[in-house]
C-alpha positions in Angstrom: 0.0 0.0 0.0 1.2 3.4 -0.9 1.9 5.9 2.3 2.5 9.9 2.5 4.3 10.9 5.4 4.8 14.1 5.9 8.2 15.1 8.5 8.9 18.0 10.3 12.8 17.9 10.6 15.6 20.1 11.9 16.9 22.3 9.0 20.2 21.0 9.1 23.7 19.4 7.3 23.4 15.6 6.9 19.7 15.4 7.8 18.6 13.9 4.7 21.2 11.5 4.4 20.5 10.3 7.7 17.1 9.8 6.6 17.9 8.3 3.1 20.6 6.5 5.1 18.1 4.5 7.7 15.8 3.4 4.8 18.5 1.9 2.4 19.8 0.1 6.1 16.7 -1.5 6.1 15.8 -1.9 2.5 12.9 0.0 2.5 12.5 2.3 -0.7 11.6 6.2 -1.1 9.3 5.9 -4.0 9.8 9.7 -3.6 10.7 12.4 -1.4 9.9 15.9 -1.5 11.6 18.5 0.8 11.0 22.5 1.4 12.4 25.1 4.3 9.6 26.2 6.4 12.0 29.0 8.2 15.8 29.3 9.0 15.1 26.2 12.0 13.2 24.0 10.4 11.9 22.1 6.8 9.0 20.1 5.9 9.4 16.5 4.2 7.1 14.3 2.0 7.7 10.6 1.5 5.7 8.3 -0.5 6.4 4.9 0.6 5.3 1.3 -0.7 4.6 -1.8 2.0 2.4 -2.9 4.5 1.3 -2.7 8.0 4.3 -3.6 9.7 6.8 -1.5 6.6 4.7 1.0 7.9 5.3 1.0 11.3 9.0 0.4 11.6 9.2 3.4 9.3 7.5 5.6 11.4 9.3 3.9 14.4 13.0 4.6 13.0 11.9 8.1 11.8 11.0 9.2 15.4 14.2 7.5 16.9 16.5 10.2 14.4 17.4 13.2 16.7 16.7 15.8 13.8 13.4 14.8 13.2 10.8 16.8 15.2 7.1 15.1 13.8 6.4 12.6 11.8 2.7 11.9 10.7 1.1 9.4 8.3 -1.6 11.6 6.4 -2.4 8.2 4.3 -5.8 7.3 6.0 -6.4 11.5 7.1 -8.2 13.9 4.5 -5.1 15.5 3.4 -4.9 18.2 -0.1 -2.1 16.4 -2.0 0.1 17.5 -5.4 2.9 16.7 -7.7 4.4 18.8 -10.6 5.4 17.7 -13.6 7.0 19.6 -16.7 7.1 17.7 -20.0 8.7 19.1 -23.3 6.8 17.8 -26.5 7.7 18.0 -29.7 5.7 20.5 -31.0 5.6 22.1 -34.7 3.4 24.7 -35.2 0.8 22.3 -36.9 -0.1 20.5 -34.0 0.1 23.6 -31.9 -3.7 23.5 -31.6 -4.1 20.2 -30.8 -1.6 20.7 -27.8 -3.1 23.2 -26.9 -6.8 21.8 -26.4 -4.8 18.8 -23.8 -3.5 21.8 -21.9 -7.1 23.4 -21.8 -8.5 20.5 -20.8 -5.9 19.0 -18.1 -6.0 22.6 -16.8 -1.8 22.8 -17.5 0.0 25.9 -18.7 2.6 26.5 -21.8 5.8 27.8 -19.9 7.8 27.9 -22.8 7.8 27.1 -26.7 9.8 26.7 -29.5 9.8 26.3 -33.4 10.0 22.4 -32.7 8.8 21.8 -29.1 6.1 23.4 -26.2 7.3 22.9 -22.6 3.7 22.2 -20.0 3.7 22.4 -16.3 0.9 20.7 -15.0 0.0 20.6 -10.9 -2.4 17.7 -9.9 -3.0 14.6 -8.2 -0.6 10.9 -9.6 -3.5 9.9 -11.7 -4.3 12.9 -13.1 -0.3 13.5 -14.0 0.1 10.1 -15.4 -3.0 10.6 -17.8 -1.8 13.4 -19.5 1.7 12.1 -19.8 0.0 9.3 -21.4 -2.1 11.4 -23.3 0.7 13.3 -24.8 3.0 10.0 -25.4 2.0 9.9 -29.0 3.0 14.0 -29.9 6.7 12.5 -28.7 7.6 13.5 -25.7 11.1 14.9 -25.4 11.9 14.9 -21.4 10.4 14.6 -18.4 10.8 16.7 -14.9 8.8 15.1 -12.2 8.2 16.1 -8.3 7.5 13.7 -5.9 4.2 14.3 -3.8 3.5 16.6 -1.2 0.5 16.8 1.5 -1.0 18.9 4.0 -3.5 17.8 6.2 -6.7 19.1 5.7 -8.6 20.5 9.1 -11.3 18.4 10.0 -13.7 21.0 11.8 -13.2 23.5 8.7 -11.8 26.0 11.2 -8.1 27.1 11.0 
């Protein structure tokens, strides 16, 4: 089963590592990671992580043994607002322009760059909704591929801040 944990961690030299360090120890894999600074102290991580029950819970287990991190919380089974980015470069001559075009009115993506031979799209959404328009746009030729991992936030559960 797929899991989004979301860390609060000490923003710090070597903390990732130590994190990257005690899943590879244990053979567990970071299907992918996601990390921002929240102020000069601090940073927020996202982790998407395969396995089950027990995976699960020596994760979370190890996580809150490291000194650096500060919280660790499994959003999986909490209503949480989750996103990835992706940019994708297509090949693109201006004949198929329009047709382009329509996918990126219709996934709701934006042209942030074009060329005489290619468009660059930037599309924010949900896994599914990313891997359907790659799909979608495998047959124009896709040229590369930049990909973020998820990220999550909680939602609040009262509808009060």
């Amino acid at each position: 089963m797929r899991h989004i944990i979301n860390l609060e961690v000490e923003n710090s030299a070597g903390v990732l590592a130590r994190i990257a360090g005690l899943f590879s120890a244990r053979g567990f894999n970071i299907e992918s990671l996601s990390v921002g600074k929240m102020d000069s102290d601090t940073a927020h991580m996202t982790l998407v992580v395969r396995g089950d029950d027990w995976i699960i819970e020596q994760v979370n287990k190890q996580l809150n043994k490291l000194v650096d991190v500060i919280h660790v919380s499994d959003v999986t089974e909490t209503h949480y607002v989750g996103r990835e980015l992706v940019l994708v470069k297509v090949y693109c001559p201006p004949s198929k322009r329009p047709d382009i075009s329509q996918l990126v009115n219709i996934f709701r993506a934006k042209v942030v760059d074009i060329s005489n031979r290619s468009m660059t799209l930037e599309l924010t959404g949900s896994e599914p909704k990313i891997n359907a328009f790659l799909d979608t746009l495998q047959p124009f030729g896709v040229q590369a591929i930049a990909r973020t991992g998820a990220i999550a936030m909680v939602r609040d559960s009262n509808g009060k801040n």
